[in-house]
SELOGU-860632 format. One record per residue (C-alpha): residue number from 1; x, y, z. Coordinates in Angstrom, 2 decimals. Layout:
<gumis>
{pos=NUM&c1=X&c2=Y&c3=Z}
...
</gumis>
This chain:
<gumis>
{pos=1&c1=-14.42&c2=-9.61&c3=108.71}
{pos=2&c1=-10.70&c2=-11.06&c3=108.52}
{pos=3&c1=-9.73&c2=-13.48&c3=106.22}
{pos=4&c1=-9.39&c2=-15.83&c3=108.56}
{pos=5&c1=-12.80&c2=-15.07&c3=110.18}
{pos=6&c1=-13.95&c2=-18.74&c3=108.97}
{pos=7&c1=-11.35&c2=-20.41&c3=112.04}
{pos=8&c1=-11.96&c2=-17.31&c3=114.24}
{pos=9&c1=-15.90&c2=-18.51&c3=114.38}
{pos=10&c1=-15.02&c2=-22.72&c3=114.82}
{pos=11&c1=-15.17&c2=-23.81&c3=118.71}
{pos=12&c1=-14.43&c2=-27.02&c3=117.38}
{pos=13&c1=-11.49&c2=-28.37&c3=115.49}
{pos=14&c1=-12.97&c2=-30.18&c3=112.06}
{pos=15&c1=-11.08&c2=-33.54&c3=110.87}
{pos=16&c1=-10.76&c2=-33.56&c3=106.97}
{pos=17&c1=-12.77&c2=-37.01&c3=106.33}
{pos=18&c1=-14.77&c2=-38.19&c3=103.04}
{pos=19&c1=-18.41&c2=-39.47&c3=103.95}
{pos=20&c1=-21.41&c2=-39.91&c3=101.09}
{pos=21&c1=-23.88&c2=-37.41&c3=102.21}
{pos=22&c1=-27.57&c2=-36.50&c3=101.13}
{pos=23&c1=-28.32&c2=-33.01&c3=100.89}
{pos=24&c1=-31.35&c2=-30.49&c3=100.49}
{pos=25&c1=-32.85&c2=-27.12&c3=100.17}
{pos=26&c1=-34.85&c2=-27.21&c3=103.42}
{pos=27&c1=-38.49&c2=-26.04&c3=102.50}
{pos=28&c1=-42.02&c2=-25.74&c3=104.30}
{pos=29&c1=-42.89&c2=-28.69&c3=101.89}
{pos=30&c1=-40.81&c2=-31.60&c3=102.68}
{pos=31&c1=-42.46&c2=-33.12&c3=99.87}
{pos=32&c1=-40.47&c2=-30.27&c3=97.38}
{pos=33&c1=-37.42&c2=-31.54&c3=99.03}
{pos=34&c1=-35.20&c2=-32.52&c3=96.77}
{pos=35&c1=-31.72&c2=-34.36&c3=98.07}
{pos=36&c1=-28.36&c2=-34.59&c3=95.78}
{pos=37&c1=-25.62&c2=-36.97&c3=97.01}
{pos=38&c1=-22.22&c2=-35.61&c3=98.21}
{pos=39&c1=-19.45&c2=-36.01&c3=99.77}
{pos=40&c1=-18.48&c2=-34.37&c3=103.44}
{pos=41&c1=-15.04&c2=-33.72&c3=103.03}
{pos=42&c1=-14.40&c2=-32.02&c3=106.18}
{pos=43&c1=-16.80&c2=-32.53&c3=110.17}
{pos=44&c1=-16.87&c2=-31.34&c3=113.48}
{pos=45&c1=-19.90&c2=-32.08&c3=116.28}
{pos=46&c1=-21.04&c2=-28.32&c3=114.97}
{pos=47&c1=-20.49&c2=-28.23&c3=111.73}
{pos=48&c1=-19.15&c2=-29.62&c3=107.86}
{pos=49&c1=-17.97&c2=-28.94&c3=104.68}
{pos=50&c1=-19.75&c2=-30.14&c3=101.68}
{pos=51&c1=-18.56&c2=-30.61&c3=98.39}
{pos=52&c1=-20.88&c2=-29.36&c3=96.01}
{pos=53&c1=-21.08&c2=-26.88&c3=92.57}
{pos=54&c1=-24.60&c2=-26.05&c3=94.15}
{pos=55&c1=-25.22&c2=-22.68&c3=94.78}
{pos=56&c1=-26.45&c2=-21.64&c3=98.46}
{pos=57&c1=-26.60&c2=-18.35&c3=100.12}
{pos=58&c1=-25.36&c2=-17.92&c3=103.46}
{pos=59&c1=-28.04&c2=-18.53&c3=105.87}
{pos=60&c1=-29.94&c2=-21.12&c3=103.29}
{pos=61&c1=-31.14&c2=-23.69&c3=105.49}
{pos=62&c1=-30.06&c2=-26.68&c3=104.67}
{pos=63&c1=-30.96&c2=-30.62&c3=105.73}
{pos=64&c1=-28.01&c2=-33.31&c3=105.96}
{pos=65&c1=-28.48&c2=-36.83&c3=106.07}
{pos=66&c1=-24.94&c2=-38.94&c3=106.44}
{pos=67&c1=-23.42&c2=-42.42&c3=108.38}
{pos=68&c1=-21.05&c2=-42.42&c3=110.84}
{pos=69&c1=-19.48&c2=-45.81&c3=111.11}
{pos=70&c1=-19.23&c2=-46.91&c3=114.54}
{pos=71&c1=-16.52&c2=-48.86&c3=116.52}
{pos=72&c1=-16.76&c2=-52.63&c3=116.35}
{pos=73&c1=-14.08&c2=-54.09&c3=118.02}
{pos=74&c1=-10.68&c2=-51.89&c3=118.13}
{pos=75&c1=-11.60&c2=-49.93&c3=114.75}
{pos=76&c1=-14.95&c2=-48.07&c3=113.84}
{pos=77&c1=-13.38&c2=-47.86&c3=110.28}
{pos=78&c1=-13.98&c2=-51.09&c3=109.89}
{pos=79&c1=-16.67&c2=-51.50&c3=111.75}
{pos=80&c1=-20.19&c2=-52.99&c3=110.53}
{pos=81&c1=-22.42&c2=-50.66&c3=112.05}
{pos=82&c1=-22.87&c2=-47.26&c3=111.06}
{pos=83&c1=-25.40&c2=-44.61&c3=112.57}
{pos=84&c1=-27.05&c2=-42.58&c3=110.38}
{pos=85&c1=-27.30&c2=-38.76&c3=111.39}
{pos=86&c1=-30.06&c2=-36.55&c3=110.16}
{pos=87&c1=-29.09&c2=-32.58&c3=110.74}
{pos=88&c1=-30.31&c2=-29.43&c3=109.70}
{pos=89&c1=-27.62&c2=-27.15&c3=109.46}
{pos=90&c1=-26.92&c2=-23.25&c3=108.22}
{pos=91&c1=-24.93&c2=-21.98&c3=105.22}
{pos=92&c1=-22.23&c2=-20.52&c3=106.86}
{pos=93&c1=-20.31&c2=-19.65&c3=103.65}
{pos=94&c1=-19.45&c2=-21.12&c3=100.52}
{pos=95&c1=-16.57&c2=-21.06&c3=98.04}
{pos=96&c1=-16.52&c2=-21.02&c3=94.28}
{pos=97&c1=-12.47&c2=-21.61&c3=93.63}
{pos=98&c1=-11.86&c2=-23.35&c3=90.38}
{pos=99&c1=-8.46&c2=-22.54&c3=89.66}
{pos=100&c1=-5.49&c2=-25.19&c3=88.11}
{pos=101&c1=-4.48&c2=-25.85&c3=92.04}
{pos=102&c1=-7.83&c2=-25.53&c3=94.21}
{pos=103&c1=-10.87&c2=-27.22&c3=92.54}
{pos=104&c1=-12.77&c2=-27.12&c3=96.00}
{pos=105&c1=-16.04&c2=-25.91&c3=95.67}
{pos=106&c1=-18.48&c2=-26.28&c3=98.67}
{pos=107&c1=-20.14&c2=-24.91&c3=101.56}
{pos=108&c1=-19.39&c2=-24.38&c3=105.19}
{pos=109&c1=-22.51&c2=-25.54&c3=107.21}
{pos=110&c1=-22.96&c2=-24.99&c3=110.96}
{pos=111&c1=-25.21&c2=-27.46&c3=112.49}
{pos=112&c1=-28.17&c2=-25.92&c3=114.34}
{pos=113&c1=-30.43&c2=-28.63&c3=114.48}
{pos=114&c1=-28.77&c2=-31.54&c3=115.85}
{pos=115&c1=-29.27&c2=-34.57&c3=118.98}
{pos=116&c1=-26.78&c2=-34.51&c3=121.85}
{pos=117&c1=-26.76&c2=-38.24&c3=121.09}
{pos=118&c1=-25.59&c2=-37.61&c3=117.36}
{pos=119&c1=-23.35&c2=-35.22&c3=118.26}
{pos=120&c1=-21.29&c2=-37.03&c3=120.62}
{pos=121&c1=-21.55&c2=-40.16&c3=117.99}
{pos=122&c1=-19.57&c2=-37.77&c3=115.40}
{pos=123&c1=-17.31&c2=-36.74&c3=118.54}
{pos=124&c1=-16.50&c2=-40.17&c3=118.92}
{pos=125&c1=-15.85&c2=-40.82&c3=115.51}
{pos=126&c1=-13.63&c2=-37.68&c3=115.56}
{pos=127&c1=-11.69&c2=-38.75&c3=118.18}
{pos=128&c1=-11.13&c2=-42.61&c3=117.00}
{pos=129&c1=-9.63&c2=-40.82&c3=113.25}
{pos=130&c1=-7.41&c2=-38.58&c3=115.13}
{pos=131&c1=-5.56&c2=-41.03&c3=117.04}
{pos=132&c1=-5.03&c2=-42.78&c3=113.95}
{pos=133&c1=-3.49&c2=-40.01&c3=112.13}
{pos=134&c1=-1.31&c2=-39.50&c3=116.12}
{pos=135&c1=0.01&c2=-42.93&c3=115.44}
{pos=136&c1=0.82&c2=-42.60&c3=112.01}
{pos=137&c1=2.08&c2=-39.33&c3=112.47}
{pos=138&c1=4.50&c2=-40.21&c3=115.36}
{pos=139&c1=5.48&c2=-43.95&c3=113.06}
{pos=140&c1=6.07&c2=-42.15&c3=109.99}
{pos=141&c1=8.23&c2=-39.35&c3=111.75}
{pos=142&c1=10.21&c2=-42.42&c3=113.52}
{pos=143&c1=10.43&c2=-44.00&c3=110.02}
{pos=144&c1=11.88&c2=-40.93&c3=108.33}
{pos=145&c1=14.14&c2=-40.36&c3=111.62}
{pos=146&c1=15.82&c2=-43.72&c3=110.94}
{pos=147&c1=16.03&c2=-43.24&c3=107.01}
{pos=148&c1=18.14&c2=-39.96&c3=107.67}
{pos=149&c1=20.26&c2=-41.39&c3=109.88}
{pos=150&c1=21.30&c2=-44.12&c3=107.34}
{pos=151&c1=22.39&c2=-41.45&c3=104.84}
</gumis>
């Protein structure tokens, strides 16, 4: 595969986001489930990185319990409602870099087990974060414009 084989494989672009997660081995025994907490540091309808020094092989199945907030008004950010989404999801492929610049350690998981209803709930999401960053994006660029063009 090519380096970049990880982008090749996305249909979806993912939005770099922090979000507490619960995570577990999945097993035949629910029961010998046990969850960790986490953090989901990047998310897509079909997929997610999660931080984590666990060790998973690709293909582990995994479970993934997480809350979306929801849009209250003009701003799901600060909204008071969240919905909580319950996947099970694939290990897609993990890294182990640990060096002075890139402590991210984690796993790519591709969802395989999710609702259409949760998935377009995370879409949504999605979508309300990246018109923020538009707006901030095109502000700060004006902002700099007009700071050059003092100087």
């Amino acid at each position: 595969m090519s380096p970049n084989w990880k982008s090749e494989q996305r249909r979806h672009e993912r939005q770099q986001i922090h979000l507490p997660v619960r995570m577990a081995r999945q097993t035949l025994d629910p029961k010998r489930e046990s969850f960790f907490i986490s953090a989901l540091t990047d998310l897509s309808p079909t997929g997610a990185f999660v931080s984590t020094t666990a060790q998973y092989k690709e293909g582990a199945m995994v479970s993934l319990e997480f809350e979306v907030p929801m849009e209250d008004g003009e701003n799901p950010a600060h909204g008071h409602t969240r919905r909580s989404i319950h996947a099970i999801g694939q290990v897609a492929w993990m890294t182990r870099n640990q060096s002075a610049h890139d402590a991210t350690m984690g796993v790519g998981v591709r969802f395989v087990l999710l609702t259409d209803e949760e998935r377009q709930v995370i879409q949504h999401f999605l979508d309300y974060i990246g018109r923020g960053i538009k707006k901030r994006s095109k502000f700060l660029h004006r902002l700099l414009s007009e700071e050059e063009t003092r100087y």
